[in-house]
N, C-alpha and C positions, 0 to 999 in steps of 0.2 A: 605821757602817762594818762590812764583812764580810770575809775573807776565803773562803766558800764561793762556788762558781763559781755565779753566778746561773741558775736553770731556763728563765730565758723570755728569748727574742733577738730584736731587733727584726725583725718582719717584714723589713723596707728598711730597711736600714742608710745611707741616704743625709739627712746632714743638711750638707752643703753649702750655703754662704749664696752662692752662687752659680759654675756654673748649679747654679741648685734641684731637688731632688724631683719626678718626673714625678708626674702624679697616681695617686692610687692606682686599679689596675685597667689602668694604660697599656699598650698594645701597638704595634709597628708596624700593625700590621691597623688600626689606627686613620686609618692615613694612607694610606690604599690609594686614596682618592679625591684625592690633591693635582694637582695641573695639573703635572705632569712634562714634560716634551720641548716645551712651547708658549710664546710670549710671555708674558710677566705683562703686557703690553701688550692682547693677547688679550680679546675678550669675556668669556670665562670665567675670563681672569687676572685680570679687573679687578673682577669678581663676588664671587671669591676674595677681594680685599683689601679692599674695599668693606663684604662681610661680617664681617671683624674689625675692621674699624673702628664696626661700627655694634653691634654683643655688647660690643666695650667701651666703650660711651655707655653702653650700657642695662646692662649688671651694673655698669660704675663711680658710674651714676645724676649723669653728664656733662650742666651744662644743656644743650637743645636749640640756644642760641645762640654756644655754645663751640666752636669748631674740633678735630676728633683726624684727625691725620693719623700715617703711620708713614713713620719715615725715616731713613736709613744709620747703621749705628756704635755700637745699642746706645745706652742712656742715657747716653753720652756722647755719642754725635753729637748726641745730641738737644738736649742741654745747650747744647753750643760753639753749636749752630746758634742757637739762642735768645739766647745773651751776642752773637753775634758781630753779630747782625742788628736788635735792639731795643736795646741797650746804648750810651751815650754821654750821651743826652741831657742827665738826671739825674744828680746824685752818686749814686754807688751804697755803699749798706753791702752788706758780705761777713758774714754769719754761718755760723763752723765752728766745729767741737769735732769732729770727726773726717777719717779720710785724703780722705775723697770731697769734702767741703768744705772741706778744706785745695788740693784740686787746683783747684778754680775760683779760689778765691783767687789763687794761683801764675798762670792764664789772664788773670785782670781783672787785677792787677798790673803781670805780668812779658811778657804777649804781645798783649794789648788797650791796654799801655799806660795805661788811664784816671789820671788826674789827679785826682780830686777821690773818693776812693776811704775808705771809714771801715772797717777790720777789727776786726772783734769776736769775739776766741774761745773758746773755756775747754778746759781739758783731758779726756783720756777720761773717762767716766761722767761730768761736768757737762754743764750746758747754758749759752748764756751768759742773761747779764738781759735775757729779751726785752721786759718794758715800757719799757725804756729805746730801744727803735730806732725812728730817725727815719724815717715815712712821705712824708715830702717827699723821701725819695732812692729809686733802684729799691732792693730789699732782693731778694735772692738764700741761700736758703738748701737744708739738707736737712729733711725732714719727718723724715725716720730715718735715723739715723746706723749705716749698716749695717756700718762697721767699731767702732762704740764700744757699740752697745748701745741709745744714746740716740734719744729719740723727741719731738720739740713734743708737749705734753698736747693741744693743740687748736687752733684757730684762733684763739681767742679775743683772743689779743695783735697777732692784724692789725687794724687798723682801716678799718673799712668806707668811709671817706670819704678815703681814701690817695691823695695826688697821684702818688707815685710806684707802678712795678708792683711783682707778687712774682715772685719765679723759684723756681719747688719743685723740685727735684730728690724726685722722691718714690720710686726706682724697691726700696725694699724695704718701701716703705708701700701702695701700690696692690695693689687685695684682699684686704689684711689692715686695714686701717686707714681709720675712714670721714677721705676728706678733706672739708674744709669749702672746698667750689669757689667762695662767693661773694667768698673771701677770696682765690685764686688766680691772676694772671692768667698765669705760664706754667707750664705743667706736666708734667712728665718720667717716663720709667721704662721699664725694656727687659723683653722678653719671659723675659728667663732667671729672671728671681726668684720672685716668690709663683707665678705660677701653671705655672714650673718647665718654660716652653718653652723654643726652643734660641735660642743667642746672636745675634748680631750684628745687631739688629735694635730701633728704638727709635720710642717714642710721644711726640708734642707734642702736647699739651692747650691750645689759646689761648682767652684769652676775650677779648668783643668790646673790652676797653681794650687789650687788645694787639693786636688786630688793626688798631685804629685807630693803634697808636704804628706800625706796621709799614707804612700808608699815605701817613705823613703822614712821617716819617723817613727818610734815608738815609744811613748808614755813613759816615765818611770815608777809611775803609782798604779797601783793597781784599777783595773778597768770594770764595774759593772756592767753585765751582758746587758742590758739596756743600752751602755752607749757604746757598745763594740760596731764599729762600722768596718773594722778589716777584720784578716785569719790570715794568720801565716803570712805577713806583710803584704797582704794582697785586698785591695776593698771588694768589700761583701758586694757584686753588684746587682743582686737579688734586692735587695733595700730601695734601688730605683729603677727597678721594673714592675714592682709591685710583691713583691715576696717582704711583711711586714717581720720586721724585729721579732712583736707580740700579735698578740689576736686582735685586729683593727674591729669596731663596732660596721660591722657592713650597712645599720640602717643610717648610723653618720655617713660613710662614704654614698650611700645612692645623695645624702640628701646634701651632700657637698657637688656631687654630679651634679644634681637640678639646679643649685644656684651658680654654677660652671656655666650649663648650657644657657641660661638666662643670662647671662652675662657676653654670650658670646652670638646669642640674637639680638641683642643690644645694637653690637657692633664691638666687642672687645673693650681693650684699653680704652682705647679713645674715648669710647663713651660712658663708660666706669668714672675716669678723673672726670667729666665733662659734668654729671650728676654731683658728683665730690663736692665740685667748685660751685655749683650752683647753689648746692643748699647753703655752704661755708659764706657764699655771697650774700643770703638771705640774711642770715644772722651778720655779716657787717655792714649791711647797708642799715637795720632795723637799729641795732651799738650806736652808729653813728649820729644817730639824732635823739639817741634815748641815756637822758643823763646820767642816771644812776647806774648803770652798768659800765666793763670796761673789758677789753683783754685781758687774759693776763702775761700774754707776748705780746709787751710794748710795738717791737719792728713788724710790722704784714707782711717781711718777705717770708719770716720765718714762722709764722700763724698755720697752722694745721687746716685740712681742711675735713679733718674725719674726727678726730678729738676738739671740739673747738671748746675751752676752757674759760671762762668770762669771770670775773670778782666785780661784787657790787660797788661802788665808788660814792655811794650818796653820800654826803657830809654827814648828817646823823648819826649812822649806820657806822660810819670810818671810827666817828666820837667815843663807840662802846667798846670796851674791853675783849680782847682777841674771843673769847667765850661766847661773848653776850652775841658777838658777831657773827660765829659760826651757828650759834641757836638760830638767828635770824633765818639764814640761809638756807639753815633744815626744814624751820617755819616753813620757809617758801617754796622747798620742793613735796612737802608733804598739803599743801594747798592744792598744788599742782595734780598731786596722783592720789588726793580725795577725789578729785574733780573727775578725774577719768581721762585726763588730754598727756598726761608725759610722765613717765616711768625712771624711775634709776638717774635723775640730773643730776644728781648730791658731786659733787668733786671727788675724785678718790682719798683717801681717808688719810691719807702720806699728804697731801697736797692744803695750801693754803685753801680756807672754805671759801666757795663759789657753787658755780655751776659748771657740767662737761655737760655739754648735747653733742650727740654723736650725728655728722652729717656725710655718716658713708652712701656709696652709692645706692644701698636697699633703701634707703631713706625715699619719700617724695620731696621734692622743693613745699609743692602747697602744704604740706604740713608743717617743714622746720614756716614759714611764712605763718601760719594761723597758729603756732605756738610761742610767736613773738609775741602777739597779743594779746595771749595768753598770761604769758610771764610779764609783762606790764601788770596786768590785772591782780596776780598772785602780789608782785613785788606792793601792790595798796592796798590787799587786805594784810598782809603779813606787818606794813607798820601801823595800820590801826590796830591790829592787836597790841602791838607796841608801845603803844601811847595807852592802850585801857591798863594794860599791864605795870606803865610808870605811876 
């Protein structure tokens, strides 16, 4: 730790886990081509949507018989629309360990009603015991727990011959994290996170076993036209070719387009996680020799590497009363985005107080790098305040 004011300031100060980081290089001028003033119904509107659905099969490396449609509300609507419409059949297990899969939870419960319902959770930075979860029930979970930190290691613990489906909520795992789609069958995530487009706007990924639960099933509750994905027991297949629900904001789709194609002169996947891990590197190797800070996923296998979530660890600091301790925290992120070097750190507001620096792939490495030193810096004004203040 330092007290000199560090020399080097983040390029972009924007480490927000949502919405994310524009990529680096972004301009309006980027968007100069969006279909403004026309139908998204339109030839050209539908060109437009059709296009980003087909960059993210091919950078997500989406099988060719999997479904990607986009549709109302952000990775939440995407979500509701999937529980609301494939959901009953089967007992369903819930797996959470953070806010986002604490909310589905609360949906399958408390507004779905289901009856036959097993909740598995663990607290922030755990995971729960995934070899323990039954595939005879649907299983619905997060791939990354974008308020805890936490991350599944891998697919590995789904099993390939599963009677029941999966529901991933992936939406701060997608382009940072390869997913393992054979293990998949619904799949979720909005344009605001990794690749740092604008909100309200969300991807359903089906594969052919849920397409099939989706033909052969119908709801016994009544269905808002928001999440109607069939008619007449047949799926809408307008919804994944580009024929939207509701009226999609065309200048979010161009400017989902441009951080597509930037993402796929990159080099795709590969180099999406490859950025991921670099920055998440940056901040564990910086942890590791810096006391006062810590994880708050104890294990690195299951450390995120796009939400990365840290809690201060100093002995002092530990000493204060849960309050005193979150004031700290706040102290230290509003030092921070006085300064002009990092934006939006604060922990989500569900979450024990810390820090989330977002190290998705819009991210640079030299930044998350010149904002460690940064955060040293904050972390010894924020306890001289401390000490004037006792």
């Amino acid at each position: 730790m330092t007290n000199a004011t560090p020399g080097v300031r983040p390029t972009t100060p924007h480490f927000s886990s949502g919405p994310c980081a524009k990529r680096p290089g972004w301009s309006l001028q980027g968007l100069t081509d969006a279909v403004l003033g026309r139908s998204h119904r339109s030839k050209i509107g539908k060109a437009k949507l059709k296009r980003a659905i087909d960059l993210t099969r091919e950078i997500l490396e989406v099988p060719a018989d999997y479904r990607v449609g986009i549709v109302p509300a952000s990775d939440t609507g995407a979500v509701e629309m999937a529980m609301w419409s494939l959901l009953g059949v089967r007992p369903v297990t819930m797996l959470s360990w953070e806010s986002f899969g604490e909310g589905w939870v609360t949906d399958v419960a408390k507004q779905l009603k289901l009856k036959d319902v097993t909740i598995t959770k663990a607290g922030y930075g755990e995971i729960p015991d995934l070899s323990k979860v039954d595939f005879t029930n649907d299983v619905v979970f997060t791939w990354n727990g974008t308020t805890s930190g936490v991350r599944v290691p891998n697919g590995d613990w789904i099993k390939a011959d599963r009677e029941g489906l999966t529901f991933c909520d992936a939406t701060s795992a997608a382009f940072a994290q390869k997913l393992d789609w054979p293990k998949l069958d619904v799949t979720t995530f909005s344009w605001q996170k990794v690749l740092g487009g604008e909100a309200a706007h969300g991807i359903l990924i089906l594969s052919p076993r849920a397409a099939e639960r989706l033909k052969t099933y119908t709801p016994p509750w009544p269905m808002p036209k928001i999440f109607r994905i069939t008619n007449g027991g047949k799926i809408i297949e307008g919804i994944f070719e580009g024929e939207t629900i509701n009226t999609p904001s065309m200048l979010c789709v161009e400017d989902y387009l441009d951080a597509l194609q930037w993402a796929k002169s990159l080099g795709g996947l590969k180099a999406l996680v490859a950025r991921s891990d670099a920055n998440a590197k940056a901040i564990a190797d910086w942890a590791a020799h810096t006391p006062w800070i810590d994880f708050l996923a104890k294990d690195p296998a299951i450390r995120s590497n796009t939400s990365v979530c840290l809690k201060v660890v100093d002995p002092e600091i530990q000493k204060l009363p849960a309050e005193a301790q979150a004031a700290f925290v706040k102290n230290l992120g509003a030092i921070l985005e006085k300064e002009g070097v990092a934006y939006d750190i604060d922990a989500y507001r569900d979450a024990p107080p810390g820090l989330r620096i977002w190290c998705g792939a819009t991210v640079e490495t030299r930044d998350v790098e010149a904002l460690t030193q940064w955060l040293d810096w904050a972390f010894a004004r924020a306890k001289e305040s401390l000490a004037k203040a006792a």
